[in-house]
N, C-alpha and C positions, 0 to 999 in steps of 0.2 A: 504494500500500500504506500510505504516511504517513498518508494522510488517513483510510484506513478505520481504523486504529487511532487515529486522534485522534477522530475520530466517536464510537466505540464501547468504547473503553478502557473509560469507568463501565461500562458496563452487562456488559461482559463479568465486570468485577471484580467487581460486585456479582450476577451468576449464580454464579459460585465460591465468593466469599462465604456466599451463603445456604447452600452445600451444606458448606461446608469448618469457619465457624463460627472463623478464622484468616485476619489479615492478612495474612504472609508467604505463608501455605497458598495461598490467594488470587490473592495476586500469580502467584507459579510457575503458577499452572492456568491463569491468563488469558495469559500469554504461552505458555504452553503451546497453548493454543486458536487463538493465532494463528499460531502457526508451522503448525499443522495446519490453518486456513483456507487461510492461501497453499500449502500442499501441494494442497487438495483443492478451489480453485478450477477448475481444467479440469472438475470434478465437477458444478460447480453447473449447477442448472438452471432458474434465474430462479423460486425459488417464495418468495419473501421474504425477502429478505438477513438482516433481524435475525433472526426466527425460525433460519433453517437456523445463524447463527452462534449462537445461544443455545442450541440443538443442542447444537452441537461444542464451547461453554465448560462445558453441562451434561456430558457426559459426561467430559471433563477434569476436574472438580470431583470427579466418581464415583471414576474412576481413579485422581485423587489418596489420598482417603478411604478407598477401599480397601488403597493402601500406608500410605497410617498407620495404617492397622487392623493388618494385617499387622506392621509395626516394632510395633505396643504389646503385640502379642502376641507378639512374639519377646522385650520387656524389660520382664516386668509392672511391673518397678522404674519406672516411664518416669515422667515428671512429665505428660507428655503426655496427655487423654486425648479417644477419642473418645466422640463422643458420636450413640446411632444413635438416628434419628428414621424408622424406619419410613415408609413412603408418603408422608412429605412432601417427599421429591427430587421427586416426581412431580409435586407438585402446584405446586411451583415453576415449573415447566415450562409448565406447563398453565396457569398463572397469563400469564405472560410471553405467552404465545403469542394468549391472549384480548386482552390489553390492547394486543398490535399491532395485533389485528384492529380491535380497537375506536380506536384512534387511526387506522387505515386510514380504518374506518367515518365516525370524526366529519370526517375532512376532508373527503369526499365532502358530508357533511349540509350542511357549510358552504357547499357550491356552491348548494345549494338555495334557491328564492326561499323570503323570509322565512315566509309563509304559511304553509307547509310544512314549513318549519325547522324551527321550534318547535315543530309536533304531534309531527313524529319523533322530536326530541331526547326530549320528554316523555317521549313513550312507551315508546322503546326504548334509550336511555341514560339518563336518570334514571328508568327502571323506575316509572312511576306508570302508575295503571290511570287506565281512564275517569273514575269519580268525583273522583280527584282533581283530574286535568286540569281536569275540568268546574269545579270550584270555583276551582279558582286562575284559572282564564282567564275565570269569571262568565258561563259559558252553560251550555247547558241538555248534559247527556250526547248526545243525539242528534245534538249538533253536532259534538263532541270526533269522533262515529264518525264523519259525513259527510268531517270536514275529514281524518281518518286514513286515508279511503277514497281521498282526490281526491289525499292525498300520496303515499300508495303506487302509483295511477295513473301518475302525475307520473312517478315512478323509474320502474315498468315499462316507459313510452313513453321516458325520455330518457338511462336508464344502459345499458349492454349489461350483461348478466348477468356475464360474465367477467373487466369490471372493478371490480367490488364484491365479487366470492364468491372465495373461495377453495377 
């Protein structure tokens, strides 16, 4: 249990963080989150540890927010205030949950012979099209497509489907 909280402590605190907009606020939701992970361990079901805990510290952040909502409305005197940000909880979320995939994705890339490395990173984490490819790497487009074709190949024949996709 030490260890998964020393692992993940930032990331939890900074999931709270974005939604709470308060240090202390913060703090209370991230150990909050994790009292609620060792509760809801037997639960798990191996579908990505960080993702399912950034789950549980998002919705802890929610739950927090909504009692200080409640306290500022019970004391409009409050020095405290919230502050509501509409649909961007959400995309915190959605945020977080991309960039595992995507750190998933890039260490997988990294297996890949060099060849193939590079066209993929290219193309599908630094988001360049063909033409750019083509210029930066000094050939012709129709090579960028071959070499993109022979790289995706490559993974078809030598990844299983089930350990890249989630």
């Amino acid at each position: 249990m030490r260890t998964l909280i020393d692992k993940y402590s930032q990331h939890v605190y900074h999931v709270a963080y974005s939604v709470l907009r308060n240090d202390q606020e913060a703090q209370d939701a991230a150990q909050e989150a994790f009292i609620q992970m060792y509760k809801s361990l037997p639960d798990y079901r191996s579908e990505g540890f960080k993702t399912w805990l950034t789950r549980i510290a998002f919705h802890k952040a929610i739950d927090a927010k909504r009692k200080l909502g409640r306290r500022a409305a019970e004391d409009p005197g409050g020095e405290e205030k919230i502050i509501n940000m509409p649909g961007r909880d959400e995309d915190v979320l959605t945020r977080l949950v991309r960039e595992e995939r995507q750190d998933k994705l890039r260490e997988r890339i990294n297996q890949l012979p060099a060849q193939h490395r590079d066209i993929i990173t290219a193309y599908y984490l630094s988001e360049k099209n063909y033409e750019q490819i083509a210029s930066d790497a000094q050939v012709a487009v129709k090579t960028v497509e071959s070499r993109l074709y022979r790289a995706r190949q490559w993974i078809r024949k030598h990844w299983k489907e089930d350990e890249w996709r989630e």
